[in-house]
Short mmCIF file of the C-alpha atoms (twelve columns), coordinates in Angstrom:
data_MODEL
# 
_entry.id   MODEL 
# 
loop_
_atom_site.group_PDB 
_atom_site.id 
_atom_site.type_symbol 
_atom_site.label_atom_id 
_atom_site.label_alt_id 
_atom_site.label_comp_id 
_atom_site.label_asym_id 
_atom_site.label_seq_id 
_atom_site.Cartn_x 
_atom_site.Cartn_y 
_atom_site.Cartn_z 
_atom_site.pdbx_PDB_model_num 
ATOM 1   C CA . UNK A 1   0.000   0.000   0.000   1 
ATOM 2   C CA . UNK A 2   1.236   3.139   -0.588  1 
ATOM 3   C CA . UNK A 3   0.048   5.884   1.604   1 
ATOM 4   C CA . UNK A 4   0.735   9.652   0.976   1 
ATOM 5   C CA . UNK A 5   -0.224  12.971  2.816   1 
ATOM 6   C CA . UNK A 6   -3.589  15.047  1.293   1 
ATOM 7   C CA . UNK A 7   -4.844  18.579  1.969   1 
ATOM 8   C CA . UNK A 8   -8.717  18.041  1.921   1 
ATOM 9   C CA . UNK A 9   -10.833 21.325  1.307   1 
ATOM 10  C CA . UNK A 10  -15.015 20.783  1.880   1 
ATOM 11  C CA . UNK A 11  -16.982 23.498  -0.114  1 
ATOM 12  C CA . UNK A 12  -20.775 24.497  0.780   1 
ATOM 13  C CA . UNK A 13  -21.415 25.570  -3.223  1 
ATOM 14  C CA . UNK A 14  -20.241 24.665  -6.778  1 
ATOM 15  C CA . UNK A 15  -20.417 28.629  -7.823  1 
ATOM 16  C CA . UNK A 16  -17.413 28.955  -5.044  1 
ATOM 17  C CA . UNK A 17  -15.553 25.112  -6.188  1 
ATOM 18  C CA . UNK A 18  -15.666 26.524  -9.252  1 
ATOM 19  C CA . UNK A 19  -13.140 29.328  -9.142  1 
ATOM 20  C CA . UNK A 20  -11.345 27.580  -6.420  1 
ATOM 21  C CA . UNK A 21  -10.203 24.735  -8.768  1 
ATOM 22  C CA . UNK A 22  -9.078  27.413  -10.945 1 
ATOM 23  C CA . UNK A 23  -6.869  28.937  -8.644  1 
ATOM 24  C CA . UNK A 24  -5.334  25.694  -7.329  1 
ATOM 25  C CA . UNK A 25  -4.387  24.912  -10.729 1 
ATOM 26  C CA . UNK A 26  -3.124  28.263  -11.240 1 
ATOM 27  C CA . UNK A 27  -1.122  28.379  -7.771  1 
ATOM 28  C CA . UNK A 28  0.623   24.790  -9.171  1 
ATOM 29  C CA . UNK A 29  -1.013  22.437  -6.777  1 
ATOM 30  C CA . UNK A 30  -1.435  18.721  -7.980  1 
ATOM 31  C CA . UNK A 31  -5.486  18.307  -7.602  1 
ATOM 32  C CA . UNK A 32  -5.601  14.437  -6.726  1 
ATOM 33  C CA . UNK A 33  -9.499  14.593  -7.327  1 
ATOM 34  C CA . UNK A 34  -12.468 16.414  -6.105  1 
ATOM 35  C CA . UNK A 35  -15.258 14.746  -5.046  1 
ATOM 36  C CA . UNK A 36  -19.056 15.924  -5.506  1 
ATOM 37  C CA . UNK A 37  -22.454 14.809  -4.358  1 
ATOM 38  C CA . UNK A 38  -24.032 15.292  -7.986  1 
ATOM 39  C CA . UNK A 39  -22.281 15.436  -11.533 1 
ATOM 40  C CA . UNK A 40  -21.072 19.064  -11.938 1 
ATOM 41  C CA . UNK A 41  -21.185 19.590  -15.783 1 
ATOM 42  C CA . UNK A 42  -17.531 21.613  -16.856 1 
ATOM 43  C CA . UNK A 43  -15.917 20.548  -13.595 1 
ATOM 44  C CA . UNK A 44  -14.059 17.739  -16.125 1 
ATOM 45  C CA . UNK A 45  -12.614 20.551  -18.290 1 
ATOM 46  C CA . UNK A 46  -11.629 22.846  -15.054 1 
ATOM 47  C CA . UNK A 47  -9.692  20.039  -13.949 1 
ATOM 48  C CA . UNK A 48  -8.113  19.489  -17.166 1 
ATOM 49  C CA . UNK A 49  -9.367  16.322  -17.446 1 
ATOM 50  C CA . UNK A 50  -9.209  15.064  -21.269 1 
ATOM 51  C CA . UNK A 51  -12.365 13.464  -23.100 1 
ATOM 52  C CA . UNK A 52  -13.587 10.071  -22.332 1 
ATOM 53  C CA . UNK A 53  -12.851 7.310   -24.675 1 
ATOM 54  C CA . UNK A 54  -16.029 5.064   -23.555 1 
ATOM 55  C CA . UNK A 55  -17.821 6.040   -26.644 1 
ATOM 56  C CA . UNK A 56  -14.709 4.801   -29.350 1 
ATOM 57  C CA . UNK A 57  -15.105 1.233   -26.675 1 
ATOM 58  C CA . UNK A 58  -18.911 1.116   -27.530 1 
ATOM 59  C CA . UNK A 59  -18.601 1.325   -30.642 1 
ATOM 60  C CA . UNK A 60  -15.506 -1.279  -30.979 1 
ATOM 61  C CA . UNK A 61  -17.682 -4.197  -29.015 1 
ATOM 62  C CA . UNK A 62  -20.943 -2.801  -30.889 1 
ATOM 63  C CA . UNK A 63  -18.959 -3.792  -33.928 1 
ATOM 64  C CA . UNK A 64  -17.441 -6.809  -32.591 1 
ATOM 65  C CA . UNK A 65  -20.848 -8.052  -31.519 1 
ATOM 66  C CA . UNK A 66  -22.790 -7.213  -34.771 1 
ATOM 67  C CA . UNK A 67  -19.357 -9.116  -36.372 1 
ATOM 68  C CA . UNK A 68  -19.975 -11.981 -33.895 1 
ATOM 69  C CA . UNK A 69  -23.812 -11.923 -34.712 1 
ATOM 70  C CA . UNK A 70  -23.801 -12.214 -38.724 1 
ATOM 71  C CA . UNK A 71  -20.255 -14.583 -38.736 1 
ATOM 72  C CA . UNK A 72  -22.234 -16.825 -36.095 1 
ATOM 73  C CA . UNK A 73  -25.510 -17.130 -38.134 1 
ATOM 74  C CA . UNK A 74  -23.911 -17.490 -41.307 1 
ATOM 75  C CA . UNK A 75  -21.668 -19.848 -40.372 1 
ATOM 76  C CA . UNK A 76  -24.549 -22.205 -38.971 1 
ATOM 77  C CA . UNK A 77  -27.427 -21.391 -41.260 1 
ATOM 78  C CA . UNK A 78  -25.189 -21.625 -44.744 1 
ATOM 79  C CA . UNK A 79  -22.156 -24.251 -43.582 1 
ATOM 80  C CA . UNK A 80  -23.060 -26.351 -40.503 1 
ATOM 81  C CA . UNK A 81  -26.758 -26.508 -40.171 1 
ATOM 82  C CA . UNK A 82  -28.197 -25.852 -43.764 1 
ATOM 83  C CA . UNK A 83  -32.044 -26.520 -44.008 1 
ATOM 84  C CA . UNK A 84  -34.620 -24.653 -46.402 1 
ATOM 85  C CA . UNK A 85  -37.154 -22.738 -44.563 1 
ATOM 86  C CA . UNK A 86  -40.058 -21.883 -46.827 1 
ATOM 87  C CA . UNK A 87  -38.136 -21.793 -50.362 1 
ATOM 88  C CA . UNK A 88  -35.914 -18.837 -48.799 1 
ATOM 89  C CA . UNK A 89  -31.931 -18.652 -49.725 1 
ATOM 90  C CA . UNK A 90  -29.985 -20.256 -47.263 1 
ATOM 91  C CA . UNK A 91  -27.936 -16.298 -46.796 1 
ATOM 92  C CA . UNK A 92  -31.330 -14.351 -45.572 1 
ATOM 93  C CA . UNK A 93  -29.400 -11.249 -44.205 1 
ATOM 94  C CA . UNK A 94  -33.099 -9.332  -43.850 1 
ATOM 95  C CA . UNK A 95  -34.236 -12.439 -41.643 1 
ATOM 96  C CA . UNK A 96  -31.389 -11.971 -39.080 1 
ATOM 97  C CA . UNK A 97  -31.518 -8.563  -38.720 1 
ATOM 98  C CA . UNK A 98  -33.275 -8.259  -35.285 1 
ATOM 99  C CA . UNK A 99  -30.892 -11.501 -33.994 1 
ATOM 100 C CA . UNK A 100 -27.751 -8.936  -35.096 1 
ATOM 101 C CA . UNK A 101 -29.212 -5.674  -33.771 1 
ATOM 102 C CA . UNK A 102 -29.972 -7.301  -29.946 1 
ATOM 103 C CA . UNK A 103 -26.205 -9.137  -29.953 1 
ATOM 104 C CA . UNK A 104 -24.414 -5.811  -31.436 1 
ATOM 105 C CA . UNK A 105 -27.025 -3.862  -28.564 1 
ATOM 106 C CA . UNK A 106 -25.722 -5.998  -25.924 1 
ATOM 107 C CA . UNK A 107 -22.047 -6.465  -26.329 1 
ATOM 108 C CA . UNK A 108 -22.081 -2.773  -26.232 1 
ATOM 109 C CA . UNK A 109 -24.106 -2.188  -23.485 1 
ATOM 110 C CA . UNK A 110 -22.224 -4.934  -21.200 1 
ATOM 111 C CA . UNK A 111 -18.443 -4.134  -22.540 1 
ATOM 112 C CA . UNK A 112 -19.444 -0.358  -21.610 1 
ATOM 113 C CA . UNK A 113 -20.603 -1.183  -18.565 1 
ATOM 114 C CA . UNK A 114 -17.581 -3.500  -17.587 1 
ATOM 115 C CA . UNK A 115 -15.302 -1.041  -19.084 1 
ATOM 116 C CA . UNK A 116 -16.719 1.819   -17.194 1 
ATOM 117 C CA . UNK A 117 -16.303 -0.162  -13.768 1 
ATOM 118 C CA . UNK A 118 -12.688 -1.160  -14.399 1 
ATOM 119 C CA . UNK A 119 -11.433 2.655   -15.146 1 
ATOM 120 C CA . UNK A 120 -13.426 4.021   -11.905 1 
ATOM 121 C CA . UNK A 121 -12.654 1.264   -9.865  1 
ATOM 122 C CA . UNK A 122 -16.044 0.447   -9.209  1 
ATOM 123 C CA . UNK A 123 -16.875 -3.132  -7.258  1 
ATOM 124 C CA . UNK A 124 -18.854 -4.447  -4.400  1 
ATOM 125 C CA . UNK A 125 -15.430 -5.831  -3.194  1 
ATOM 126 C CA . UNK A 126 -13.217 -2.531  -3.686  1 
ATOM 127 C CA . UNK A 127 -12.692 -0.727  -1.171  1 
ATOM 128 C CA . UNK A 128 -11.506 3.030   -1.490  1 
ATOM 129 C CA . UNK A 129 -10.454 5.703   0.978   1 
ATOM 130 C CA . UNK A 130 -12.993 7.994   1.228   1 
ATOM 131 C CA . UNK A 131 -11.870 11.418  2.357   1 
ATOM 132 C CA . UNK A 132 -15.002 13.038  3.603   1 
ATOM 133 C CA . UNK A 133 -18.552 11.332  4.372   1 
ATOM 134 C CA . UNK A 134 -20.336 14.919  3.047   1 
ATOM 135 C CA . UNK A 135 -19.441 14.301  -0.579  1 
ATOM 136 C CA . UNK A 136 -21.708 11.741  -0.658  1 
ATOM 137 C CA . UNK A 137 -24.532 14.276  0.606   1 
ATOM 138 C CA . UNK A 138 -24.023 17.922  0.255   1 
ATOM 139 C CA . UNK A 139 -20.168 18.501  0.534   1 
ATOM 140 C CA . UNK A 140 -18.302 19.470  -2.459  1 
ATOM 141 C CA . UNK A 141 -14.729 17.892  -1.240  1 
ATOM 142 C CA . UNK A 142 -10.959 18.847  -3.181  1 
ATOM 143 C CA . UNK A 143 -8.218  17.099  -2.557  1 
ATOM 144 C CA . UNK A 144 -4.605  18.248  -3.058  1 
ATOM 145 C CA . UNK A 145 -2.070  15.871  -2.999  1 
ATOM 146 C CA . UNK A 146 1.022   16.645  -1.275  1 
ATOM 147 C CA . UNK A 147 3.663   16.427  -2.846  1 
ATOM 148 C CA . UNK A 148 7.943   16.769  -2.006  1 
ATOM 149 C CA . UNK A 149 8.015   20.536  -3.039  1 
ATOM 150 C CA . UNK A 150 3.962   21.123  -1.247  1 
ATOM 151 C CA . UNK A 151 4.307   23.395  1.536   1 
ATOM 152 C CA . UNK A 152 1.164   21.888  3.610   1 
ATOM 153 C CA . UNK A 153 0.524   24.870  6.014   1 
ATOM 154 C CA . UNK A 154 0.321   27.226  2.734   1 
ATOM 155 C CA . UNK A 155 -1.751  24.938  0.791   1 
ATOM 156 C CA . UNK A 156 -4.233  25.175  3.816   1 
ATOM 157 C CA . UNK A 157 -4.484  28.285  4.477   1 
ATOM 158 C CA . UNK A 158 -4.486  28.818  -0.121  1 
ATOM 159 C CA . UNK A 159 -7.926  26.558  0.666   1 
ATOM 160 C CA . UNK A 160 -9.044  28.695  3.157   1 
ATOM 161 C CA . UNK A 161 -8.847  31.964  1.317   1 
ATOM 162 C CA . UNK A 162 -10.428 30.330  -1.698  1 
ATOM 163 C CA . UNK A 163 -13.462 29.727  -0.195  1 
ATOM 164 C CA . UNK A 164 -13.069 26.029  1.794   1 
ATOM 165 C CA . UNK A 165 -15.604 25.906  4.755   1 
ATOM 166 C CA . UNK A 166 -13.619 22.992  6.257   1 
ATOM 167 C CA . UNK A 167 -10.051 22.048  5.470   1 
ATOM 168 C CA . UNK A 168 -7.902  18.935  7.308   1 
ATOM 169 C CA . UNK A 169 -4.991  17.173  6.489   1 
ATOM 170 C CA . UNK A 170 -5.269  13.523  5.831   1 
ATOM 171 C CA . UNK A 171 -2.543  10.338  5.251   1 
ATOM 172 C CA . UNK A 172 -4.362  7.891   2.704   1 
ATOM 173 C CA . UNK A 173 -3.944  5.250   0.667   1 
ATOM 174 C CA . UNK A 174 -3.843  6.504   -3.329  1 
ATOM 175 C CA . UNK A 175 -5.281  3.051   -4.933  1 
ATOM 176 C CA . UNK A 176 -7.955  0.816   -4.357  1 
ATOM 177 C CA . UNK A 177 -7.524  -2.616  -2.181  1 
ATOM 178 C CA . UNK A 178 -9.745  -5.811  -1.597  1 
ATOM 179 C CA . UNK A 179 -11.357 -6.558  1.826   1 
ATOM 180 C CA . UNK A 180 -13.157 -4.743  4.585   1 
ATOM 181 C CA . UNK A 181 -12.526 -1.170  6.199   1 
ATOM 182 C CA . UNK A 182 -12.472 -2.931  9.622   1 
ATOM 183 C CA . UNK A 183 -10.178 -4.963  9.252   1 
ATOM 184 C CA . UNK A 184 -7.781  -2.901  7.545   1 
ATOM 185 C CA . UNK A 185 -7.905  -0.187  9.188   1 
ATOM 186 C CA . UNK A 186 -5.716  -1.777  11.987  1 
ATOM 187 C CA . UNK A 187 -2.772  -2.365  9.119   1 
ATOM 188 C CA . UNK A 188 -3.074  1.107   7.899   1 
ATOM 189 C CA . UNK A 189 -2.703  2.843   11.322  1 
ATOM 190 C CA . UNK A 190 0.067   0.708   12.099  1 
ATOM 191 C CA . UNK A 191 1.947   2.184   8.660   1 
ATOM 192 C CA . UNK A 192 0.347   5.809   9.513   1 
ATOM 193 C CA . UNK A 193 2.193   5.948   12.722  1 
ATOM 194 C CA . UNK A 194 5.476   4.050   10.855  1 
ATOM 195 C CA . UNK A 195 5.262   7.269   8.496   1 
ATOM 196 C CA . UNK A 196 4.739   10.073  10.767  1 
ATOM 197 C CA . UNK A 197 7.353   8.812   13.658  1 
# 
């Protein structure tokens, strides 16, 4: 585990997160994230977050599914399995429309979905630190990671001045881990105290 020393800022209202972001960036401080009760439309952009690719990996397993779809049926109802259904040509490509539009639908929809999970680390098993229980209800929550050149007593007092109702220093683990928050909690005090001795 690698643990490493965050400024955490809490914010009553996007209209003041908004310039605030824009002045962290500005003063050179590495934003690790910020976290927000609702999506904040823009908020991507002020953190200079490029576009998502999900869209280019919907269309790649929409395309690999309708592929999967018309090489599958053709395969079976030309090659494999040939039999003459009412006089009509053994290639009906009109007849196996609907078959390719639900596979090409749901390889898309799932491979999305999976993809989606894996790049936000989303799972019933992960387990992720969580820096302030109000940004799951009405806190807007920045978090400025610390790093060797980070004075920490400017950074929050910068926080202060730019609006931060609430601002704490935190040591946390950066990734994501399997297993319970009971349990490991114990381990990760034990290397808090190792860190800051």
């Amino acid at each position: 585990m690698t643990i490493k020393k965050f400024v955490v800022g809490c914010f009553d209202d996007e209209d003041i997160l908004f310039p605030a972001v824009r002045k962290v960036r500005k003063a050179g401080y590495k934003i690790h994230d910020v976290y927000t009760p609702f999506p904040l439309h823009g908020l991507d952009k002020e953190l200079g977050m490029r576009d998502t690719s999900l869209h280019t990996a919907g269309f790649i397993y929409a395309l690999t599914g309708l592929t999967t779809a018309l090489g599958f049926i053709s395969w079976i109802l030309t090659m494999d399995w040939v039999q003459n259904y009412g006089g009509k040509p053994h290639f009906s490509l009109a007849a196996w429309i609907p078959i390719m539009f639900e596979l090409t639908v749901l390889f898309s929809g799932v491979g999305m979905t999976l993809t989606f999970c894996y790049l936000c680390q989303l799972a019933p098993f992960v387990k992720k630190h969580h820096f302030h229980a109000g940004a799951t209800d009405d806190q807007f929550v920045m978090v400025i990671e610390c790093t060797s050149g980070t004075n920490v007593q400017e950074a929050e007092s910068f926080l202060s001045a730019a609006g931060a109702k609430e601002v704490n220093i935190q040591m946390a683990e950066t990734g994501w881990w399997l297993g319970r928050y009971d349990m490991d909690k114990k381990l990760f005090d034990q290397k808090t105290d190792m860190l800051t001795a």
